[in-house]
C-alpha positions in Angstrom: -19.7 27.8 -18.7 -18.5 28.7 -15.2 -15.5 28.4 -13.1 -15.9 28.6 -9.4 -13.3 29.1 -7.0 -12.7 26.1 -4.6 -14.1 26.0 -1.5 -11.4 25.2 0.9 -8.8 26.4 -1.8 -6.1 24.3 0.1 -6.6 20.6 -2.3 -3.2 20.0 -3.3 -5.2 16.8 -5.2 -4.2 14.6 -2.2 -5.1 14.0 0.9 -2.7 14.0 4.1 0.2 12.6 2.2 0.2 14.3 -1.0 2.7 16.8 -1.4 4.6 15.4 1.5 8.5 16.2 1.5 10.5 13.1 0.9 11.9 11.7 4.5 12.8 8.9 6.6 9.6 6.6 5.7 8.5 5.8 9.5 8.7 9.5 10.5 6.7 10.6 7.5 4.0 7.4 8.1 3.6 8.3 11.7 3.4 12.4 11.3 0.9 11.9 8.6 -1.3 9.1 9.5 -1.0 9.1 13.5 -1.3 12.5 14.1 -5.6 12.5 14.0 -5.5 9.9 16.3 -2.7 11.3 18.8 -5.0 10.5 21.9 -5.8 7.0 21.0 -1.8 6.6 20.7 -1.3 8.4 24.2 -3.8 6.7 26.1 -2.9 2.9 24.7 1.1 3.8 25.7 0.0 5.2 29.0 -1.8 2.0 30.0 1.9 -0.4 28.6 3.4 2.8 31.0 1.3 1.4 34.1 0.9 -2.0 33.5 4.9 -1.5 34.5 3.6 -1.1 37.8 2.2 -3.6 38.8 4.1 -6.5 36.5 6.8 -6.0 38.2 5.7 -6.4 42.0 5.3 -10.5 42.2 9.1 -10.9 42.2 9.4 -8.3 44.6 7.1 -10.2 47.0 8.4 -13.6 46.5 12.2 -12.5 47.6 10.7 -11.0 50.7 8.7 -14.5 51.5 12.2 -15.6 50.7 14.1 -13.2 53.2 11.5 -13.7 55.9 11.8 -17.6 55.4 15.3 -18.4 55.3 17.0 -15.5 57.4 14.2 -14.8 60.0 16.4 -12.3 61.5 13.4 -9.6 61.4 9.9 -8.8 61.0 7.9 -9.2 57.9 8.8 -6.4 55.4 7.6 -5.0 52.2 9.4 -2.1 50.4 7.4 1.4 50.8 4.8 -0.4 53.0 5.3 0.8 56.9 6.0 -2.1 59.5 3.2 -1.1 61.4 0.5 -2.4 58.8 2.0 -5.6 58.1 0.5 -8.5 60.4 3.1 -10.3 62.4 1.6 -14.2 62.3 3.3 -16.3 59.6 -0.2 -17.1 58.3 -1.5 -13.6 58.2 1.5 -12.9 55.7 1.4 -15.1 53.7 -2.2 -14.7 53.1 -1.0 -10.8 52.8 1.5 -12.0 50.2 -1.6 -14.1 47.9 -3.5 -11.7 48.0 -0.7 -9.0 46.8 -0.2 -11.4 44.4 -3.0 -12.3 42.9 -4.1 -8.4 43.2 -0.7 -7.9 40.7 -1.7 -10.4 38.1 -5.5 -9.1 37.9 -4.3 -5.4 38.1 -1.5 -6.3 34.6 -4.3 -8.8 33.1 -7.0 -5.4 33.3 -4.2 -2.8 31.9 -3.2 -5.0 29.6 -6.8 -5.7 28.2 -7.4 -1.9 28.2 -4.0 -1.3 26.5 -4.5 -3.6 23.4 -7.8 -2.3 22.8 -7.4 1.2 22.7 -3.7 0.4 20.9 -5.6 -2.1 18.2 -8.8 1.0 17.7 -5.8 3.1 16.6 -3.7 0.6 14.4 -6.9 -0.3 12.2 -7.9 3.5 12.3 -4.1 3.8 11.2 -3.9 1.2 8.7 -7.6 2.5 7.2 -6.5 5.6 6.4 -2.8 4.6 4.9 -4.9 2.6 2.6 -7.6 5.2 1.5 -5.1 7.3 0.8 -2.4 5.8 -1.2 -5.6 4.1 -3.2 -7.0 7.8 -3.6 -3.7 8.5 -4.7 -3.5 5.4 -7.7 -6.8 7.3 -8.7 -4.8 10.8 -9.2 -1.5 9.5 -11.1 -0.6 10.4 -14.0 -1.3 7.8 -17.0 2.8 7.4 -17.2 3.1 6.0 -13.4 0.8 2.9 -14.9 3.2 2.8 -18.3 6.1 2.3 -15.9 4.6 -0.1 -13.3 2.4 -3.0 -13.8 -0.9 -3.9 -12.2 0.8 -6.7 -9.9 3.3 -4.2 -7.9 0.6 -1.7 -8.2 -1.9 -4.4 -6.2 0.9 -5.3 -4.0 1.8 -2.0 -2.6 -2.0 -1.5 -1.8 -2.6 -4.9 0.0 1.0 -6.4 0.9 3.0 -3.2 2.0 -0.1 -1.7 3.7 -0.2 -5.1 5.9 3.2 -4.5 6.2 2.9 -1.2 7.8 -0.2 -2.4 10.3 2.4 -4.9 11.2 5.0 -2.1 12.0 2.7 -0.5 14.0 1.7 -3.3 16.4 5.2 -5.0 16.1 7.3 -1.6 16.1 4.9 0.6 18.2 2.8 -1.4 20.3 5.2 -4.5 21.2 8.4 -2.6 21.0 6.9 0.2 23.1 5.7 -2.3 25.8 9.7 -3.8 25.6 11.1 -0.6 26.2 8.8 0.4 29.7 9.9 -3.3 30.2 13.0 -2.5 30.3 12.9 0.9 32.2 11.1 -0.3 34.6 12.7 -3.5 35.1 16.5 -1.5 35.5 14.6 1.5 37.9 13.9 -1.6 39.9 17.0 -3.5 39.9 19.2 0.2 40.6 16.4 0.7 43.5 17.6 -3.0 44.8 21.6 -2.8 44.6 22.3 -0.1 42.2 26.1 -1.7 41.8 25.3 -4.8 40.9 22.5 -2.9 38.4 25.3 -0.3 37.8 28.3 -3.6 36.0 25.2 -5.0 34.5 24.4 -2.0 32.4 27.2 -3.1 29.4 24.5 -6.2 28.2 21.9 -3.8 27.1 24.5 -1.0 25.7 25.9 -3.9 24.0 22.8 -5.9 22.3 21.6 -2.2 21.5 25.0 -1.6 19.6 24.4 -4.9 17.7 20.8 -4.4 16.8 21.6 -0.8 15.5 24.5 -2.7 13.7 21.7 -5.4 12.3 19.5 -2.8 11.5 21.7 -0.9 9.2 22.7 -4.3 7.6 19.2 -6.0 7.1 17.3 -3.2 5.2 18.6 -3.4 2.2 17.2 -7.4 2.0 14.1 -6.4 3.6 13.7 -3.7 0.6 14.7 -6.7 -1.4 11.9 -9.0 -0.7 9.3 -6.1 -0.6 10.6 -5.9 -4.6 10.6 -9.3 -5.2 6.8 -9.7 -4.2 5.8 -7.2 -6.5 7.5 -9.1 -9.1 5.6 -12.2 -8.6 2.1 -10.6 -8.2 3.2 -8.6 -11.3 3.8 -12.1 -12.9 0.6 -13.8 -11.5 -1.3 -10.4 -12.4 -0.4 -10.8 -16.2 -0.5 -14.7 -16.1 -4.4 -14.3 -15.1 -5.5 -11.7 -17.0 -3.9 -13.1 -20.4 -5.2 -16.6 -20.4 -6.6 -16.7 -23.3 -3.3 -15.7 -25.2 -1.7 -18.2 -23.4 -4.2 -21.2 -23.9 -4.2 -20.0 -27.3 -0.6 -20.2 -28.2 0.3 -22.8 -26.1 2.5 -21.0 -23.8 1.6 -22.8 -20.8 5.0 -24.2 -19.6 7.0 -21.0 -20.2 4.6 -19.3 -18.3 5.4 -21.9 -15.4 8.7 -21.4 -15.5 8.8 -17.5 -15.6 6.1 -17.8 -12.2 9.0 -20.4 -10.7 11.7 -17.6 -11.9 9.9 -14.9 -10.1 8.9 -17.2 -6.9 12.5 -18.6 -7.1 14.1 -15.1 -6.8 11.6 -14.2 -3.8 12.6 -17.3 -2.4 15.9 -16.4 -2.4 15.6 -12.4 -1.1 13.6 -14.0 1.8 16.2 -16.7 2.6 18.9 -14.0 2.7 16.6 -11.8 4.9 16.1 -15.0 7.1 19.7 -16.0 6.9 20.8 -12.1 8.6 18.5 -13.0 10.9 19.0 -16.3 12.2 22.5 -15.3 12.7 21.5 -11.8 14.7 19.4 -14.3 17.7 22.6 -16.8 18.7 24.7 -13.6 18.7 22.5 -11.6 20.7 21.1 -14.6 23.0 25.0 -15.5 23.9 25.4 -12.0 25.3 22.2 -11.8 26.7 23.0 -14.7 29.2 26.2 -12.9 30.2 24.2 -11.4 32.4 22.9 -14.3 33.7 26.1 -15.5 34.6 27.3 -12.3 36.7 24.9 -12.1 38.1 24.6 -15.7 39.5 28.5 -15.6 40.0 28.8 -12.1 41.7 25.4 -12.4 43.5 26.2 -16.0 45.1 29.4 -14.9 46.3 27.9 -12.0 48.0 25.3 -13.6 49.9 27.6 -16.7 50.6 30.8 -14.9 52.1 30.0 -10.9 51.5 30.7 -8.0 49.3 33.3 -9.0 46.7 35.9 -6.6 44.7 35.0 -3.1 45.3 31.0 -3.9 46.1 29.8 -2.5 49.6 27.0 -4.1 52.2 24.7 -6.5 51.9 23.0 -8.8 49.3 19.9 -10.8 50.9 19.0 -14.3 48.9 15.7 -12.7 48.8 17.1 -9.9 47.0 19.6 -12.1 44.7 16.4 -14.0 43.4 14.2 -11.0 42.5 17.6 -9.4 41.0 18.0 -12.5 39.1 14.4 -12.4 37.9 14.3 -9.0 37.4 17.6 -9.5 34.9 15.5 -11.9 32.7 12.7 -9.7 32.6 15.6 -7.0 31.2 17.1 -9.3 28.7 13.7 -10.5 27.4 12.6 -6.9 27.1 15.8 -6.4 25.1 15.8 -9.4 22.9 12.1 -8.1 22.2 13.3 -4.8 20.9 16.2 -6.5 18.9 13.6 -9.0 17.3 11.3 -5.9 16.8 14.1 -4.6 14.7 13.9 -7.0 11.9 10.2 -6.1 11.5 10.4 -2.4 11.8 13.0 -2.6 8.9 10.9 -5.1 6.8 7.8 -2.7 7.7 10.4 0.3 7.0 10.7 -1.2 3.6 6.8 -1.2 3.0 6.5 2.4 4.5 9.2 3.4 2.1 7.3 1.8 -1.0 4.0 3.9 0.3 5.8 6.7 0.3 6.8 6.7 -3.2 3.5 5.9 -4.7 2.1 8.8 -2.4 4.9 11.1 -3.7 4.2 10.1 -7.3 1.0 12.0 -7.1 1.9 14.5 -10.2 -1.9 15.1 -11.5 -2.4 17.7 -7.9 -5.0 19.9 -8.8 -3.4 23.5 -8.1 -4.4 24.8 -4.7 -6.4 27.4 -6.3 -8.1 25.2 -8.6 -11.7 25.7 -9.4 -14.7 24.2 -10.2 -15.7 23.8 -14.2 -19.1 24.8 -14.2 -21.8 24.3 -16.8 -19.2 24.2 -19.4 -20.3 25.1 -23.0 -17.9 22.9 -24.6 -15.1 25.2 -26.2 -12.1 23.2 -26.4 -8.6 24.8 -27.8 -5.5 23.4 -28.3 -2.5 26.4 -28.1 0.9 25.3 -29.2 0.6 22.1 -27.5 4.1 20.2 -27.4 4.0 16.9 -25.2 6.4 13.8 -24.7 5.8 10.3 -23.2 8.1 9.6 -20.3 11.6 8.4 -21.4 11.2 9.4 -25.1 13.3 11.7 -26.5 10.9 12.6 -29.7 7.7 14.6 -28.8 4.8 12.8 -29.4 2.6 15.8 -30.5 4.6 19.0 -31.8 3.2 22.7 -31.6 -0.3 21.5 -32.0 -2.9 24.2 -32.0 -6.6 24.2 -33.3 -9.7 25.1 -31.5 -13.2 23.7 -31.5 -16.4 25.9 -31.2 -19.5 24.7 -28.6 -21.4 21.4 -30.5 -19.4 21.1 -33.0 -18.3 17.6 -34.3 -14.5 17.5 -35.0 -12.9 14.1 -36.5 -9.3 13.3 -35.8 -7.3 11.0 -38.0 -3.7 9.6 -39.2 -1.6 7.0 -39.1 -1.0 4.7 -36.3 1.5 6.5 -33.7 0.5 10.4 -35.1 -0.7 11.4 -31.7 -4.6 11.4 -31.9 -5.2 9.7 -29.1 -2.7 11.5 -27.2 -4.4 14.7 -28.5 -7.7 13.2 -26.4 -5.4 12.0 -23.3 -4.0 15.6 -22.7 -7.9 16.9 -22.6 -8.8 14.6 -20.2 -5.6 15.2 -18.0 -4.4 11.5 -18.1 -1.0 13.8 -19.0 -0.2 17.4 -18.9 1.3 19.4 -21.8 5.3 19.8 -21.8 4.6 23.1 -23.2 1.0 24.9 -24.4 -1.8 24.6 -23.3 -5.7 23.1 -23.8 -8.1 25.0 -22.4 -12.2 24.1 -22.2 -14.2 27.6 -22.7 -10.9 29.6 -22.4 -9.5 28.2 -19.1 -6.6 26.0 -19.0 -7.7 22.7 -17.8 -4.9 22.8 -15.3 -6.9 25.6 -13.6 -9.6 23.7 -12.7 -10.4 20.3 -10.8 -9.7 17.3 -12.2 -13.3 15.6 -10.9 -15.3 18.9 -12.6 -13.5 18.6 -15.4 -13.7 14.9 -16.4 -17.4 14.8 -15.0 -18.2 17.3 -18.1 -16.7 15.0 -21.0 -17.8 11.1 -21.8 -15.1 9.0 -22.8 -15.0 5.5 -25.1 -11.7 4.2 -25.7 -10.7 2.5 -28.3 -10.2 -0.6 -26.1 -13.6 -1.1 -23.7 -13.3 -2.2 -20.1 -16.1 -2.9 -18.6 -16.0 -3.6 -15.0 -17.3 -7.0 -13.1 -21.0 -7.1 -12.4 -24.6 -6.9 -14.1 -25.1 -4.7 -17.8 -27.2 -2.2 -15.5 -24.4 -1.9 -13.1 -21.5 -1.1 -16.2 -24.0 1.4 -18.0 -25.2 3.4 -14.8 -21.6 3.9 -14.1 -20.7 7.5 -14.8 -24.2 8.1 -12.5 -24.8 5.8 -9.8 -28.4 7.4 -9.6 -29.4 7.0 -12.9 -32.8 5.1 -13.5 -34.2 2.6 -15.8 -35.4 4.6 -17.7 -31.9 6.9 -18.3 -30.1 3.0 -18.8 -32.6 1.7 -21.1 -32.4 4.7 -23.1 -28.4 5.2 -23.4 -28.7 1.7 -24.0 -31.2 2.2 -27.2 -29.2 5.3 -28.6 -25.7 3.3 -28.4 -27.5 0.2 -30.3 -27.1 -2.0 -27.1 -30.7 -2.5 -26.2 -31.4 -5.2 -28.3 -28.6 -7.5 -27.7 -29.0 -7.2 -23.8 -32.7 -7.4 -23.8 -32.0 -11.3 -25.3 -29.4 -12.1 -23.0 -30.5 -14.7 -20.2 -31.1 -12.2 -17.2 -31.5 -9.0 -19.4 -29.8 -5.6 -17.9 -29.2 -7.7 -14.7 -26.8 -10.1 -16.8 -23.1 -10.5 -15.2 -20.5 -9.3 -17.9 -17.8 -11.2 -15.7 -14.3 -9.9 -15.3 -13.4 -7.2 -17.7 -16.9 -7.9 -19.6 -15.8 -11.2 -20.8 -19.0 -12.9 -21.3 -20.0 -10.3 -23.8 -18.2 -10.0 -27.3 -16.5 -6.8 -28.4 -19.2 -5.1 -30.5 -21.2 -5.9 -27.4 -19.0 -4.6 -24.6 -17.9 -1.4 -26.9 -21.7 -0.4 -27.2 -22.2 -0.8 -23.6 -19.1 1.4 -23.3 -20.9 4.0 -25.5 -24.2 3.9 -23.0 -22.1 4.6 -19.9 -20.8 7.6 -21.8 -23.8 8.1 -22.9 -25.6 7.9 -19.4 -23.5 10.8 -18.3 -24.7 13.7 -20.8 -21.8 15.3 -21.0 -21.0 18.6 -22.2 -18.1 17.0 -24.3 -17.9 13.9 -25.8 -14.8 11.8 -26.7 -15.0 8.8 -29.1 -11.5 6.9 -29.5 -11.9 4.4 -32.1 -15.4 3.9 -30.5 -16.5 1.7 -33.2 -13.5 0.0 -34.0 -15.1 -3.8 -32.4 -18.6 -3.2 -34.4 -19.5 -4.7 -37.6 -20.6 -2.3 -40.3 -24.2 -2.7 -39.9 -24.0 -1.9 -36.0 -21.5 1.3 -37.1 -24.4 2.7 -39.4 -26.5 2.6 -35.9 -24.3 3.6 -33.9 -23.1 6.3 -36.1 -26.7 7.6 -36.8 -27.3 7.7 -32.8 -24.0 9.7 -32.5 -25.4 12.1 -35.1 -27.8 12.8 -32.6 -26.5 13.1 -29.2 -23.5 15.7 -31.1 -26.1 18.0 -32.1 -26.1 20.0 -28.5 -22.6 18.5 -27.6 -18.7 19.0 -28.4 -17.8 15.7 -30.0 -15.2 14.5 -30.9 -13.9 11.1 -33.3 -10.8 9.4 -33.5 -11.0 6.9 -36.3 -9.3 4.6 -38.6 -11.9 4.0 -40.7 -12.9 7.9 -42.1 -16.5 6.9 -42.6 -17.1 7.8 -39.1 -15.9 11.3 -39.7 -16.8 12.3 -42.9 -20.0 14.2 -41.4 -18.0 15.9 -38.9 -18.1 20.1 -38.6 -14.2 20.0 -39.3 -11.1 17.3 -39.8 -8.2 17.6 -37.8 -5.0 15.8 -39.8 -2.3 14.5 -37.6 0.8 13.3 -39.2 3.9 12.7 -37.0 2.5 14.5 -34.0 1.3 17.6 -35.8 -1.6 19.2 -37.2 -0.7 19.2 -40.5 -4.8 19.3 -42.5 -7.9 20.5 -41.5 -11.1 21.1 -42.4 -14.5 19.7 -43.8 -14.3 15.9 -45.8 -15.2 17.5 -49.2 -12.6 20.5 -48.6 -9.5 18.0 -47.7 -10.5 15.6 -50.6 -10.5 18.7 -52.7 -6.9 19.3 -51.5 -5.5 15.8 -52.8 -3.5 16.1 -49.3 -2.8 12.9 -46.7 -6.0 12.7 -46.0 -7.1 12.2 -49.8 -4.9 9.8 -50.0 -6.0 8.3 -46.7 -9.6 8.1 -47.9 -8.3 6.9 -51.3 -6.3 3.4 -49.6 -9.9 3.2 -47.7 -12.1 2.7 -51.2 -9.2 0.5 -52.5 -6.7 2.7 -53.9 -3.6 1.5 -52.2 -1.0 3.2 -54.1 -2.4 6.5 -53.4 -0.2 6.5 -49.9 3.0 8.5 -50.2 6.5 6.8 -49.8 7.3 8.6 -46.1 3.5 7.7 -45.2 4.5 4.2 -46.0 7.9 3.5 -44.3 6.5 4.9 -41.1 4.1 2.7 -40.9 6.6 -0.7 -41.9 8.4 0.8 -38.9 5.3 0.6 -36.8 5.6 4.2 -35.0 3.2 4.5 -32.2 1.8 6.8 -30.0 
């Protein structure tokens, strides 16, 4: 065996959000997944920036046409444009002012086009790698984040909450962006036209931004709410699918209706109360929106009808009133944009904030000094190893310590609940030890990468999964390059060859979801041929044989004999047939080592495993009292 350093020695097991510190959610989203595409995000904001330009020039030249028309008290003007090349025939203006015109619309239409593409390159870019990520993330977690959240708000966080975000980005960034330059450049117009009338307008957008920071604050929570509430439902729907058969079988049919209508009833309701808040946020904002409206018509008409009013000074043209008035609904259209942006930057606030988390939760990172397990020999030890499951107060396994020497076979047994499979999880790093350590030829498996060190040990559980897709497809799994030859072969020594090879399509058969169209025996030994496929260095056998019949055990067994004789094996078992050959027993009562050694030596001890083996050949009353009780209480593990 050989450990190797890491190469870039800076994997903290995540990639640009792992090990983040906990923040506002939009902040963290934007620092970690905009940053590599900064200059995508800087050029689509500096096209909304000019696109300012130009949008905002048609009013301009229709209250000059207007001035020119109805005052004629002057020669044709336009602002920043010097008199003397203008053209002075009505017709040459107004073919001056089309073509200025026209000229605006095609110079916004081009920005804008340029604008959304580079904006849209940079929201999928943005959206791909939030979803890489928090998925490469679900592939690090600890076994406990899955004991604690189900599959459904697992799935909804990776499709629902990372729409969610793409949606903040386009309805936050890109749309709310394009209000605000809206809105800046609509006012730097309006103070350039009459800065006092600009000046008493001010107030409306000071006021609808004190009410949308107001709304903000109060619609998060039941935007957070809903987010919760659709995790629940695909959670529902998740477990509704995936145990039909249970619930054909026992007839279960209408509960299971009404616990979906539950769950859609109470999303129903968390989306009404988020639509309620904000069906009452538009009246309130549109009412003092058109306040605006209003002074300005009222102040503006007085002005050009009988002069200055109150404290204003000189002159208000109705060409200038009507590209004022305009330029005010550009404003409060700008602003009711950014206060209807706010109820989808807080809904997309709640998603980011969800994201986050699961990013956050990444507790299996590899230490940045981790290194590579290399050509491992197979030593495995076990040093005072004391572990818990989350949110149990009782350890689960208790001071364990043994150790295992290079191709040797070593059987684990006990009762339900004494902690051998947990003794397997900790090896495979599915959990870390609350205390001790296990170490593979002497390094603690902490030290080392979590891909080099699972890539060295095959793993059966006790409870096969097989994945959707063809028998080839399921056994070539732990090596995508694997040949026929390799599959046929782990397929013979696993005692799957001759089932498949009578199946309709042979190896190319589809297993459908979770290898349903196979039987148990079946899937298990196509389970054994992936591990198989993988040659390991260490092999790991949970109850591998628990779905065969006794004939395919002996074959299974025999092949098993085989592969362990240049491999580290080791059996967990119920049924202590299928260890009785091993090099050494391990004993696990209660979390702790409390036998070992060869079949004959532990019978010779008249220990729990005697008495084990005794209940097995149909001595029941050989089981001590405590053994007994423990299991009436159904103690697991």
């Amino acid at each position: 065996m050989g450990v190797t350093a890491n190469g870039d020695g800076a994997d903290d097991g995540g990639g640009n959000g792992a090990g983040a510190e906990p923040g506002h959610p939009v902040v963290w989203l934007f620092d970690e997944y905009a940053r590599p595409h900064w200059k995508q995000l800087v050029g689509g904001l500096s096209f909304s920036t000019v696109e300012q330009i130009p949008a905002r020039l048609p009013p301009v030249l229709v209250g000059v046409a207007i001035d020119a028309v109805l005052l004629n008290t002057g020669p044709f003007r336009l602002p920043l444009v010097p008199d003397a090349w203008l053209p002075t025939e009505m017709a040459d203006q107004l073919t001056v002012l089309i073509a200025l015109l026209v000229g605006s619309f095609a110079a916004v239409a081009l920005v804008n086009y340029f604008g959304r593409r580079v904006l849209g390159r940079f929201g999928q870019s943005f959206q791909h790698e939030i979803r890489t990520e928090v998925f490469d993330t679900v592939q690090r977690l600890e076994m406990g984040y899955f004991d604690d959240h189900d599959t459904g708000e697992v799935m909804s966080v990776l499709n629902d909450d990372v729409q969610e975000v793409q949606t903040l980005v386009f309805g936050v960034l890109a749309r709310g962006s394009t209000m605000t330059m809206t809105a800046v450049a609509t006012y730097a117009y309006m103070l350039w036209l009459n800065w006092q009338l600009a000046v008493v307008l001010a107030v409306v957008p000071f006021a609808l931004f004190a009410l949308s920071y107001w709304f903000s604050n109060w619609i998060e929570p039941k935007h957070m709410a809903v987010r919760e509430r659709v995790g629940d439902l695909n959670s529902r729907l998740n477990n509704n699918v995936d145990g039909v058969s249970v619930i054909k079988t026992f007839g279960t049919e209408r509960a299971e209706r009404e616990r979906v209508r539950d769950a859609s009833g109470d999303l129903r309701t968390a989306q009404w109360d988020a639509h309620w808040a904000q069906a009452t946020m538009d009246p309130v904002s549109r009412t003092v929106s058109q306040l605006a409206r209003v002074i300005t018509l009222l102040v503006g008409g007085i002005w050009v009808l009988t002069g200055p009013p109150l404290f204003f000074t000189g002159t208000l043209t109705p060409g200038a009133l009507f590209t004022f008035y305009v330029f005010v609904g550009s404003l409060l259209t700008a602003m009711q944009g950014i206060a209807e942006v706010v109820d989808g930057y807080q809904n997309g606030k709640a998603a980011a904030t969800r994201l986050r988390d699961i990013v956050a939760n990444d507790s299996v990172a590899e230490r940045r000094d981790a290194a590579e397990l290399a050509d491992p020999e197979g030593a495995v030890a076990y040093d005072d190893v004391t572990f818990s499951y989350p949110g149990r107060d009782e350890p689960t396994l208790d001071g364990v310590t043994f150790d295992v020497e290079p191709g040797d076979t070593v059987g684990i047994v006990g009762s339900t609940g004494a902690g051998k499979s947990t003794i397997l999880k900790l090896l495979l790093r599915f959990y870390d030890p609350d205390s001790g350590a296990v170490r593979v030829d002497g390094t603690d498996v902490r030290d080392v990468t979590v891909e080099s060190l699972r890539e060295s040990i095959g793993y059966v559980s006790q409870d096969p999964f097989l994945f959707y897709g063809a028998v080839r497809e399921n056994i070539a799994y732990a090596d995508p390059d694997a040949d026929e030859e390799t599959v046929v072969e782990a397929a013979k020594l696993a005692g799957a060859h001759e089932f498949v090879a009578e199946l309709p399509d042979g190896y190319d058969t589809q297993v459908g979801e979770r290898g349903v169209k196979l039987s148990g025996g079946q899937r298990q030994r196509v389970s054994i041929a992936r591990a198989i496929v993988r040659d390991p260095a260490i092999l790991v056998l949970d109850e591998a044989t628990s779905h065969v019949d006794n004939e395919t055990e002996v074959l299974i067994q025999r092949t098993l004999d085989e592969l362990a004789a240049d491999r580290t094996t080791f059996l967990v078992a119920h049924r202590l047939s299928t260890v009785r050959d091993a090099d050494r027993i391990i004993v696990v009562d209660d979390g702790e080592v409390v036998e070992r050694g060869t079949h004959e030596d532990l019978l010779a001890r008249d220990g729990l495993y005697a008495n084990l083996w005794n209940v097995q050949v149909g001595d029941v009353t050989a089981l001590p009292d405590s053994f007994l009780r423990r299991v009436r209480r159904g103690d697991t593990a």
